[in-house]
C-alpha positions as CSV (number, residue, x, y, z in Angstrom):
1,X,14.8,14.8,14.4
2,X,14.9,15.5,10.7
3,X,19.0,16.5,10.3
4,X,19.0,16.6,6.7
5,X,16.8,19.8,5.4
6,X,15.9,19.6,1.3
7,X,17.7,22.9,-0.6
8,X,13.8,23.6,-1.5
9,X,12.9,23.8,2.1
10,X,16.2,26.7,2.8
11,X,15.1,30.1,2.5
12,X,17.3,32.9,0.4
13,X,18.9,35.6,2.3
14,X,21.2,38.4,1.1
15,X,23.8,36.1,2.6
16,X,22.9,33.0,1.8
17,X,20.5,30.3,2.4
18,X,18.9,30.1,5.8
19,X,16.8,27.0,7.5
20,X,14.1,27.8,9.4
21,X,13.6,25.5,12.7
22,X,9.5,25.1,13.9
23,X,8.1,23.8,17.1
24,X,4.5,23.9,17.4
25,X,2.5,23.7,20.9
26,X,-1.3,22.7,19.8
27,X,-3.9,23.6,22.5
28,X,-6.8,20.8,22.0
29,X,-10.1,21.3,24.7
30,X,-11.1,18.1,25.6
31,X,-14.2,16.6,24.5
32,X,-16.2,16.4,27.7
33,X,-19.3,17.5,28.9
34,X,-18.0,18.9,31.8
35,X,-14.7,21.1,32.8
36,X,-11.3,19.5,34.3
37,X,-12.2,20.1,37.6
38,X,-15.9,20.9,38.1
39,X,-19.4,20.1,36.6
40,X,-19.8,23.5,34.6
41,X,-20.8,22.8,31.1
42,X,-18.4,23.2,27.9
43,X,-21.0,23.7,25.4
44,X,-20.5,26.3,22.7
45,X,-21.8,29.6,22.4
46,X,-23.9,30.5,25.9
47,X,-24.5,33.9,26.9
48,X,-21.4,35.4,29.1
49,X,-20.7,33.8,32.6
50,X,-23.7,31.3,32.0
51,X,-21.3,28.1,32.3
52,X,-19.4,29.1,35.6
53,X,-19.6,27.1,38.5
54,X,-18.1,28.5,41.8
55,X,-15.2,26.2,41.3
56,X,-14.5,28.4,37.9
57,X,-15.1,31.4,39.5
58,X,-12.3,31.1,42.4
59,X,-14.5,31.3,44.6
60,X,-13.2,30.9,48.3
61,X,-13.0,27.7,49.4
62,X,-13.8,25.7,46.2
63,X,-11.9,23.0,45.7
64,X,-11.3,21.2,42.5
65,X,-12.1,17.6,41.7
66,X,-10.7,15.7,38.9
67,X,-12.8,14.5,35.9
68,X,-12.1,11.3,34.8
69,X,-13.2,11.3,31.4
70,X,-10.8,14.4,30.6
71,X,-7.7,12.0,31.9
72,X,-9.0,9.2,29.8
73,X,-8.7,11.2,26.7
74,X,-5.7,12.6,27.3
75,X,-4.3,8.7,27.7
76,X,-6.5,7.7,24.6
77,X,-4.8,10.7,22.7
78,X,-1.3,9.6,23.9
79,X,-1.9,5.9,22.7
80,X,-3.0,7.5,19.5
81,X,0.4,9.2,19.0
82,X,2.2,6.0,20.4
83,X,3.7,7.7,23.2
84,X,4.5,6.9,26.9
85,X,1.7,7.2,29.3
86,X,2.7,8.0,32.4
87,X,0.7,5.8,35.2
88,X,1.6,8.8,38.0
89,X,1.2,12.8,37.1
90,X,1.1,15.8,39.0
91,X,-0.9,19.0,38.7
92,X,0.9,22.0,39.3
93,X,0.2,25.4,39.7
94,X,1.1,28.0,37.1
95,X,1.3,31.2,38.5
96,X,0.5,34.7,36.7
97,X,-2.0,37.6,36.7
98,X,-4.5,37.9,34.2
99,X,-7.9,39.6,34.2
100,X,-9.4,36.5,32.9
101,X,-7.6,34.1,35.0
102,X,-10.0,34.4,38.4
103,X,-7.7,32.0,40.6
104,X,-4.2,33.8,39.4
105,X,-2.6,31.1,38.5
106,X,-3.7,28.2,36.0
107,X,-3.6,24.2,37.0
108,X,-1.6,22.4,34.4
109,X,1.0,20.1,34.6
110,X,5.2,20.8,34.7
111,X,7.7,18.2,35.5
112,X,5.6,15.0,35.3
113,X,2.5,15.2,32.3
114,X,0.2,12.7,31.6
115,X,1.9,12.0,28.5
116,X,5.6,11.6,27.4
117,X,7.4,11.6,23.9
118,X,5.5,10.1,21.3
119,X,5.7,10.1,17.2
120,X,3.4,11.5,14.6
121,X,3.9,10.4,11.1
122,X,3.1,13.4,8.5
123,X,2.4,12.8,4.4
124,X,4.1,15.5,2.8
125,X,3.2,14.0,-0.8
126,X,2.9,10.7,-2.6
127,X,6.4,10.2,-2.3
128,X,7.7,12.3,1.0
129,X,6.8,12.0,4.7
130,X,8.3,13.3,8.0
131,X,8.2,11.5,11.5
132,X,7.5,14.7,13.8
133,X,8.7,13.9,17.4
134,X,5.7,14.5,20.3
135,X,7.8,16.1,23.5
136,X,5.0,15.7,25.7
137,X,0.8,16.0,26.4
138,X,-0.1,17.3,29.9
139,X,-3.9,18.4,30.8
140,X,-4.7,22.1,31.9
141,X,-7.4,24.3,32.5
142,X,-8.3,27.1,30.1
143,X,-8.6,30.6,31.0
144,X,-11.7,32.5,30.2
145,X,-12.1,35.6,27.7
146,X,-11.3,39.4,28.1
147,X,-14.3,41.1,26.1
148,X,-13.2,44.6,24.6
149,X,-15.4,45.5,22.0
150,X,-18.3,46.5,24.7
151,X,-17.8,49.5,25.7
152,X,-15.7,52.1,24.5
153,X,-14.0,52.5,28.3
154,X,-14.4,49.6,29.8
155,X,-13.5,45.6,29.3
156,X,-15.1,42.6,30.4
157,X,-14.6,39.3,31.3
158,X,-16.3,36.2,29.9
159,X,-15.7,33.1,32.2
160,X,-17.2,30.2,30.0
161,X,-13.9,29.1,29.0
162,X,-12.9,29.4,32.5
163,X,-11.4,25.7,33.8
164,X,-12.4,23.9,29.9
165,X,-9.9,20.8,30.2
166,X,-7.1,21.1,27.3
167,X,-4.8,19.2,26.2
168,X,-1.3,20.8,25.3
169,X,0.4,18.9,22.4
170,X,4.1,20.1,22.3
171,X,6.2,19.1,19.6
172,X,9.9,18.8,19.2
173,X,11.4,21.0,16.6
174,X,11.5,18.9,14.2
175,X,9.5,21.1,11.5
176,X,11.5,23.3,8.3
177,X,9.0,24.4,6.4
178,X,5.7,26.0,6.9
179,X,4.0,23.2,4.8
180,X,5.3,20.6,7.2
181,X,3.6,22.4,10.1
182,X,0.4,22.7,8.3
183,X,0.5,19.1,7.6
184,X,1.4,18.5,10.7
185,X,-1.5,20.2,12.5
186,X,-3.6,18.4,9.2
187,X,-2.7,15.1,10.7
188,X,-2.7,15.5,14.6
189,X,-6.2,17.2,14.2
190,X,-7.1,14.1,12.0
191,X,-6.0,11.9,14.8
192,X,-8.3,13.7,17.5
193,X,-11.1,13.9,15.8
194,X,-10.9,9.8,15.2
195,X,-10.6,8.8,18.6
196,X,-13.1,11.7,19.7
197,X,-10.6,13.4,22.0
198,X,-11.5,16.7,20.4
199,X,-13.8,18.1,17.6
200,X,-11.2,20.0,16.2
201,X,-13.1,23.1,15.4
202,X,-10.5,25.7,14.9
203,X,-12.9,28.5,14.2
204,X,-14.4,28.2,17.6
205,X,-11.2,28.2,19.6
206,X,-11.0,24.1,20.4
207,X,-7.6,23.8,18.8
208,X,-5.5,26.4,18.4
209,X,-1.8,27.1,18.3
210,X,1.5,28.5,19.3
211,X,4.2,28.8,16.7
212,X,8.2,28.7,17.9
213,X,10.1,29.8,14.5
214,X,13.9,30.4,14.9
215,X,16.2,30.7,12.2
216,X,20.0,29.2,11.0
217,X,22.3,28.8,8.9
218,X,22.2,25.4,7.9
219,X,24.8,23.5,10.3
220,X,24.3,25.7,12.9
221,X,23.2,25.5,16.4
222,X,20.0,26.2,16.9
223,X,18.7,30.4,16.8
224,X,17.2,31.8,19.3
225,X,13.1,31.2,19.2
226,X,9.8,33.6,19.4
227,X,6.8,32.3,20.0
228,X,3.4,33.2,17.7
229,X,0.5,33.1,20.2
230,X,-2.9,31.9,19.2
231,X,-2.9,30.9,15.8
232,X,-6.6,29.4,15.0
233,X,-6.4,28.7,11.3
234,X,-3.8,26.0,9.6
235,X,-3.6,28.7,6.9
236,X,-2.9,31.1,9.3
237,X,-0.1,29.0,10.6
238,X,2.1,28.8,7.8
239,X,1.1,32.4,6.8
240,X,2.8,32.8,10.5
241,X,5.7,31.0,10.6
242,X,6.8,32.7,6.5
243,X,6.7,36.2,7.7
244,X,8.1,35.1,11.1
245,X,11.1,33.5,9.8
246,X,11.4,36.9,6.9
247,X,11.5,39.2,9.8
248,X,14.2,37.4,11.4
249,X,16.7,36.5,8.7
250,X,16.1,40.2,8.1
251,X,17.3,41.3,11.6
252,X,20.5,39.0,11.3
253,X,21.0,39.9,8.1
254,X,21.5,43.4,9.5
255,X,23.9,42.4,12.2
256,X,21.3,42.6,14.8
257,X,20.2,39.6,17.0
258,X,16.8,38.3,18.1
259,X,15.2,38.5,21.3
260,X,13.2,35.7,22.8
261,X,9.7,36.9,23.0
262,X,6.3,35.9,22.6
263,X,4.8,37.9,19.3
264,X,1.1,37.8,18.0
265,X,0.1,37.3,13.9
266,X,-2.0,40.1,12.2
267,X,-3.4,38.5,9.3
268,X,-5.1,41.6,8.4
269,X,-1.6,43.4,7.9
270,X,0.5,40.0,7.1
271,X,2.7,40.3,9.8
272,X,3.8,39.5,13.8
273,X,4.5,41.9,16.3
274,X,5.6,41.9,20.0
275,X,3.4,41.0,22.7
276,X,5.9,40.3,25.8
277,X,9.0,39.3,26.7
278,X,9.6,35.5,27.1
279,X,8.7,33.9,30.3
280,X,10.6,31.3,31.4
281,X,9.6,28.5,33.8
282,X,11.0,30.0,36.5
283,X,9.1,33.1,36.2
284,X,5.7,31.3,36.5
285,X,6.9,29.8,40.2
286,X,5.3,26.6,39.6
287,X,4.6,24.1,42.7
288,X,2.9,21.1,42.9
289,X,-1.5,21.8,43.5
290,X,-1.6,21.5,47.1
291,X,-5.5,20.5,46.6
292,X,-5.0,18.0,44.2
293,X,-3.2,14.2,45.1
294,X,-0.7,12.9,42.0
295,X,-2.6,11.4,39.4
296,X,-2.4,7.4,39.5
297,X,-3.9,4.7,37.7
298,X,-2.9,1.2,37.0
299,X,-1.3,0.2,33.4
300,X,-4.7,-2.1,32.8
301,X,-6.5,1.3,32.5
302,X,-4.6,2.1,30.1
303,X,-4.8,-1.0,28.0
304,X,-8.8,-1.2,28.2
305,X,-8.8,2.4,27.0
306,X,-7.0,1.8,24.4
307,X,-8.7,-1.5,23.2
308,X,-11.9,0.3,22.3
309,X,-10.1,3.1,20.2
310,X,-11.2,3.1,16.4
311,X,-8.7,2.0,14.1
312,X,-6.3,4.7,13.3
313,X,-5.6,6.8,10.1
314,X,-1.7,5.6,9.2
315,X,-3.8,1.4,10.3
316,X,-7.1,2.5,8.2
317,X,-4.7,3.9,4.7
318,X,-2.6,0.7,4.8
319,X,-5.4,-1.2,4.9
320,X,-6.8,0.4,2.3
321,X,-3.8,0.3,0.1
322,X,-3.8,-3.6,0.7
323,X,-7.7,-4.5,0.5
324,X,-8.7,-1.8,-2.2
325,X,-5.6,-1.9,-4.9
326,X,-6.1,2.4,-3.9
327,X,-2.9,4.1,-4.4
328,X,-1.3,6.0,-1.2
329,X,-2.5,8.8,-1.9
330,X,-6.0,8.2,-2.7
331,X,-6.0,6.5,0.7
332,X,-4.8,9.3,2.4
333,X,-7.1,11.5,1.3
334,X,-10.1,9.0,1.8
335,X,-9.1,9.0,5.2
336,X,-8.5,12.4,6.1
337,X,-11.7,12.7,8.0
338,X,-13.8,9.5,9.6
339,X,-16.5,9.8,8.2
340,X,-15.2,9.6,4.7
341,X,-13.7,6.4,4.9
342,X,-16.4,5.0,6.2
343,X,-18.7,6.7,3.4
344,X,-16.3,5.0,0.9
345,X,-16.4,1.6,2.7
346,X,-20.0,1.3,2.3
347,X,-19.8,2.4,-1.2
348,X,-17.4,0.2,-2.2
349,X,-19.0,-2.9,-0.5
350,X,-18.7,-5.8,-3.4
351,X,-17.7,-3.0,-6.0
352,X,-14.6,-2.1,-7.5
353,X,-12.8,-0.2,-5.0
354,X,-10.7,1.5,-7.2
355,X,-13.9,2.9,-9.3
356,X,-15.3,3.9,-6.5
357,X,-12.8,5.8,-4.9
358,X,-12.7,8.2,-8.3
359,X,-16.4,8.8,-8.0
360,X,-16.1,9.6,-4.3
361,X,-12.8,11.5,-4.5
362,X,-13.0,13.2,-7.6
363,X,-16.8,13.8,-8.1
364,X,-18.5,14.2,-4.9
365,X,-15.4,16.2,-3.0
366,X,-15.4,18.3,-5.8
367,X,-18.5,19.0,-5.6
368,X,-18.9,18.9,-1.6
369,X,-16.1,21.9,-2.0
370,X,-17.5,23.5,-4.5
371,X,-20.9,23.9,-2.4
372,X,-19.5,24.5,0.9
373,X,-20.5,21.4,2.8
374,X,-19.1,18.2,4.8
375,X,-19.3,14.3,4.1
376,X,-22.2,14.4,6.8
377,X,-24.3,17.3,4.6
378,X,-23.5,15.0,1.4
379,X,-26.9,15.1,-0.4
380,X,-25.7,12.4,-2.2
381,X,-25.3,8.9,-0.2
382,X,-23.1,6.1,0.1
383,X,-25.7,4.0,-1.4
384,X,-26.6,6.5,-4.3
385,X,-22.7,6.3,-5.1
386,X,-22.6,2.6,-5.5
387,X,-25.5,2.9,-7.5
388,X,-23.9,4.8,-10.2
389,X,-20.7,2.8,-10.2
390,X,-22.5,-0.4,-11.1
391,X,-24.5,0.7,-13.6
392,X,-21.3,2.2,-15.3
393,X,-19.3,-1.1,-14.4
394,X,-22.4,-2.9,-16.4
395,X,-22.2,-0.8,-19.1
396,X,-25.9,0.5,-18.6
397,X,-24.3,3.9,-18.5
398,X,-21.5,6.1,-20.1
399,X,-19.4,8.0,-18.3
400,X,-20.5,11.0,-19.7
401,X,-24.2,9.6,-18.9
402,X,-22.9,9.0,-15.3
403,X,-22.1,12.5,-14.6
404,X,-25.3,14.0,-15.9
405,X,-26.7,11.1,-13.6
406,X,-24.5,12.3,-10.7
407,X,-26.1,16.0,-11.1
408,X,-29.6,14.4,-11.3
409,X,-29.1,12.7,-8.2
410,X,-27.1,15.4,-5.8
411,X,-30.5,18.0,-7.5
412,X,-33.2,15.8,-7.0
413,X,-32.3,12.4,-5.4
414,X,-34.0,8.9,-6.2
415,X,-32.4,5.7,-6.9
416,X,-29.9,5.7,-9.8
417,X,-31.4,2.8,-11.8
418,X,-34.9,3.9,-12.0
419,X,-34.1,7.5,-12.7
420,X,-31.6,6.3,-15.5
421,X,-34.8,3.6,-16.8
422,X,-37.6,6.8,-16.2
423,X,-35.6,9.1,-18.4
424,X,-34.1,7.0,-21.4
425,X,-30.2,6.9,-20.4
426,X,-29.0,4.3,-21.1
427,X,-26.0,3.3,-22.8
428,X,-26.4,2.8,-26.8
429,X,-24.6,-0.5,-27.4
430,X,-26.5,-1.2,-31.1
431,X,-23.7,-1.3,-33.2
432,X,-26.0,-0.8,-36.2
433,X,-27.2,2.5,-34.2
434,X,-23.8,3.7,-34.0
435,X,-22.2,2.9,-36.8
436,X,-25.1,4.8,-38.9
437,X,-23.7,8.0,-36.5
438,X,-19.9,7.1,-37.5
439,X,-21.0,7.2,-41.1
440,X,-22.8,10.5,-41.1
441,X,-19.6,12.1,-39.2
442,X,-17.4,10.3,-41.8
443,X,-18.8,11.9,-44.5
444,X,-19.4,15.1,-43.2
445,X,-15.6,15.4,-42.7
446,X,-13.6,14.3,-45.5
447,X,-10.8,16.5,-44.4
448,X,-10.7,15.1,-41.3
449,X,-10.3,11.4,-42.6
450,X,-7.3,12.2,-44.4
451,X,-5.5,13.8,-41.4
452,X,-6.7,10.6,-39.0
453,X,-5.2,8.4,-41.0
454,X,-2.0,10.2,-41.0
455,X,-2.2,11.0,-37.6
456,X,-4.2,8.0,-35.6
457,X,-4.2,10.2,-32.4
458,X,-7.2,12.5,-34.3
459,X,-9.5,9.5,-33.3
460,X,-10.5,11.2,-30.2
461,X,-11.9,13.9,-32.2
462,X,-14.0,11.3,-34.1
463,X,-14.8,9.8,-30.6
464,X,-16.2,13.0,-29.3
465,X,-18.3,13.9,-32.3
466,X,-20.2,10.6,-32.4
467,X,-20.4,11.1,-28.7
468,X,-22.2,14.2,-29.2
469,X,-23.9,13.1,-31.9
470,X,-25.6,10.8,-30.1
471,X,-26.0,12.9,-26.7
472,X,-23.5,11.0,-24.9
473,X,-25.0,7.6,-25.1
474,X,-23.3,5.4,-27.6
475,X,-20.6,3.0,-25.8
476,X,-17.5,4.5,-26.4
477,X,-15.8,1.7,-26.6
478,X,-18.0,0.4,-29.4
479,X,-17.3,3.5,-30.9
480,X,-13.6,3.4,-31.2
481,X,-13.7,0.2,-32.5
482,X,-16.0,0.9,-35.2
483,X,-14.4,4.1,-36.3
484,X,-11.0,2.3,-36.2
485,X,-12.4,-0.5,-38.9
486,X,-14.2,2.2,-41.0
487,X,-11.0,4.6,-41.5
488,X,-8.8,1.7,-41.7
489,X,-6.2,2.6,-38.4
């Protein structure tokens, strides 16, 4: 648990500082075909009740039956965040009445999970990163939906999500800030959607959130918590857990005290507001599923699952750190998602690394964000990249010339090297060539000469000129060294 709390990370009160205290519980659906416990599919989007098996439906008499390949990504997941796996579980029931909830009462897991305490390791910044304590992963079934926007008396109920296996992520409290639990839901997303355990896809519901926030005065025992329900954007999180924590600094601050209750976040209005009371365990009346046997498997299952998981993010940036020469955080953003290491990998196959990883990280994200679209959607490939970067590492191009390339390519595609030998851009590296351009910028600026010489740094406005001068293609470096000689620096 982090004890010592940065002054930055305190928030001002009338009274003083106070330190706000965050546990988060991350619902992630399990990537599977099929439901926990029958062969209804999880796809995405069907018309209402169109996934439902009888099972789903609490039908009379249905029993559940386990699927497999929901436990094995739970214990994939758990390896992921280095945490115990526990080789016998039990499925409990979770008792409470909901319209959505057709069996009344939700199969999860209590006293013995799938999964025990664990460790993620979160990048606040180049230079600062918190170890966030994993309390436990068990598996559960979801409910379905509760449809009020029908009909203007009447409610319905959606039962596609109805029995979707998810995995519930519970942290320890080991969060004081609402950047640290952004990052924090940044990297365990990052994490699941490496090993495949879960897309990820907040907008559609397949990992959402609950927020604890409680408040303190530093050195204090901890404040009593209220839990934000639902919370389906990282934005929305941190949004959530600022007012949260304003709202109750406020109430102390006033000499009241805080109930523990379970509130909802209005982003529309910027604020939370009760929902219920807090339930406690008790109140749910779990008891061990009389229809399903404790979980068991042998500790060799676990070690063959976890043989054939990719290599990790924190195994992937060191690497990269160590093979490339890339700084820390270059890494870490290269490896934010899969499928951008491996574009860079392939880029940077027999190039320099380091070159590479400013074209990919500064030119085409930029650009990906700018348009709206993924590393997958990248009109520009891997192969396209490396292309550039050699031709600018041979001194064929400019960089000025490689951007202009770069835009040619993401518009129109082709192969870098013919499009640069097709359209006449390559790099002027006749030093006649240029210095006739240094001498015509020479002696249209007399002015400027004087105050160069006085002041070297006004090279770069000589630099620039010729470079203009010459649409971008005389070799810069060429350049400086000629205009250096010529005005006698």
């Amino acid at each position: 648990m982090n004890t010592q709390v940065h002054p930055s990370k305190l928030i001002a009160g009338a009274t003083g500082d106070w330190e706000v205290v965050i546990g988060l519980e991350i619902h992630a659906q399990v990537s599977s075909k099929s439901k926990l416990f029958s062969g209804a599919s999880t796809e995405f989007g069907g018309p209402p009740n169109s996934h439902v098996s009888l099972v789903d439906a609490a039908m009379p008499g249905m029993l559940p039956v386990i699927n497999e390949e929901c436990v094995a990504q739970a214990i994939r997941t758990g390896v992921a965040l280095k945490a115990q796996i526990n080789l016998r579980s039990v499925f409990d029931r979770k008792n409470y009445f909901y319209p959505d909830l057709p069996q009344g009462y939700q199969i999860s897991q209590y006293k013995h999970p799938i999964v025990g305490e664990g460790v993620v390791l979160v990048d606040l910044s180049p230079t600062e990163q918190i170890s966030v304590g994993i309390e436990r992963l068990h598996l559960e079934q979801d409910a379905g939906k509760s449809l009020h926007d029908l009909g203007a008396n009447d409610s319905h109920v959606d039962l596609n999500r109805s029995g979707v296996a998810l995995m519930e992520i519970v942290s320890k409290p080991d969060m004081r800030s609402a950047e640290e639990a952004r990052c924090y839901v940044t990297k365990l997303r990052t994490i699941l959607r490496y090993i495949g355990a879960c897309d990820g896809n907040m907008e559609q519901g397949s990992l959402r959130a609950d927020v604890n926030v409680s408040v303190r005065k530093p050195g204090d025992p901890l404040g009593t918590r209220c839990e934000i329900k639902n919370v389906n954007s990282i934005r929305f999180i941190g949004h959530a857990i600022d007012v949260e924590a304003r709202r109750q600094i406020g109430i102390l601050e006033d000499g009241g005290k805080i109930d523990q209750e379970t509130r909802l976040y209005d982003p529309a209005k910027g604020e939370t507001r009760s929902m219920r009371s807090k339930e406690e365990a008790h109140d749910y009346r779990y008891f061990p599923d009389p229809d399903l046997l404790p979980l068991e498997f042998e500790q060799s299952y676990v070690d063959e699952l976890a043989s054939h998981l990719p290599e990790l993010p924190d195994e992937k940036k060191a690497r990269f750190v160590t093979q490339y020469g890339l700084s820390p955080y270059d890494a870490g953003v290269l490896v934010l998602e899969r499928a951008s290491a491996d574009y860079f990998e392939e880029a940077a196959r027999g190039r320099d690394a380091k070159l590479v990883a400013n074209w990919v990280i500064n030119e085409l994200f930029g650009r990906l964000n700018k348009e709206g679209k993924s590393i997958e959607t990248s009109p520009v490939s891997a192969v396209q990249i490396g292309g550039i970067v050699d031709l600018i590492a041979s001194n064929v191009i400019s960089g000025k010339l490689a951007k202009d390339l770069f835009e040619i390519v993401w518009s129109e595609g082709g192969d870098p090297a013919q499009i640069v030998e097709s359209r006449g851009m390559k790099q002027m590296t006749d030093t006649s060539a240029i210095e006739k351009a240094v001498d015509e910028i020479i002696a249209a600026n007399p002015d400027k000469v004087a105050q160069a010489q006085a002041k070297p740094t006004m090279l770069g406005w000589f630099v620039g000129q010729v470079m203009k001068g010459t649409g971008g293609k005389a070799n810069p470096q060429a350049v400086n060294e000629i205009l250096k000689s010529k005005l006698g620096i």
